[in-house]
N, C-alpha and C positions, 0 to 999 in steps of 0.2 A: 370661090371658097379660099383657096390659097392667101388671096388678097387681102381678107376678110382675118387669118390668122393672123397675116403680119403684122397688121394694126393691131391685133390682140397683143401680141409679143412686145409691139413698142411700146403699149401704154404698160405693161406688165411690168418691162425695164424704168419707166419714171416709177412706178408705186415700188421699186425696187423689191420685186417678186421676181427673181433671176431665174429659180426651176423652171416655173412653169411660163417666164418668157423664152428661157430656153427651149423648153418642149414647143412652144408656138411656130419658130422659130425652124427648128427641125422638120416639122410637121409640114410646115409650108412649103419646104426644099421636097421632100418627100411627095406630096401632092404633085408637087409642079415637075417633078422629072415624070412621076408616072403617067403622067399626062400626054408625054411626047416630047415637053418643049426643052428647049437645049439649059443646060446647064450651064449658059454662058449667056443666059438672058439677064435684062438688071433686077430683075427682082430675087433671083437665086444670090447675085452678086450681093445684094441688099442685104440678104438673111447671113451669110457669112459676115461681111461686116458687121453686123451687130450682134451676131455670137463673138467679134471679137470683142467688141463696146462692152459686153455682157463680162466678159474674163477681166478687161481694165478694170471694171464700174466695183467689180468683187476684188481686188488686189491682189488675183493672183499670182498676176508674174512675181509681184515681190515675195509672196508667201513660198514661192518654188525658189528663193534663191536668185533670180532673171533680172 
């Protein structure tokens, strides 16, 4: 299932649907700790990188001034 979000969230991020890539995104981190597996697996690593892909893709840093 976890897995199965993450693809959700990346294709979400091409059709630039950023909320609800971002909720995929979350959701999969979420799944996957509670599951037992470490927080330092690649696919948790995976879902933080592209929440941050997700903050560039929207211009935020520039919009905070960064």
């Amino acid at each position: 299932m976890p897995d199965t979000l993450f693809v959700l969230g990346t294709i979400d991020r091409k059709e630039h649907k950023y909320e609800r890539a971002t909720r995929h995104f979350h959701k999969t981190m979420s799944l996957w700790q509670a599951s037992g597996q470490m927080a330092s697996h690649p696919l948790d690593i995976s879902c933080i990188y592209r929440l941050g892909c997700l903050v560039l893709d929207q211009g935020m840093p520039k919009q905070h001034g960064k």
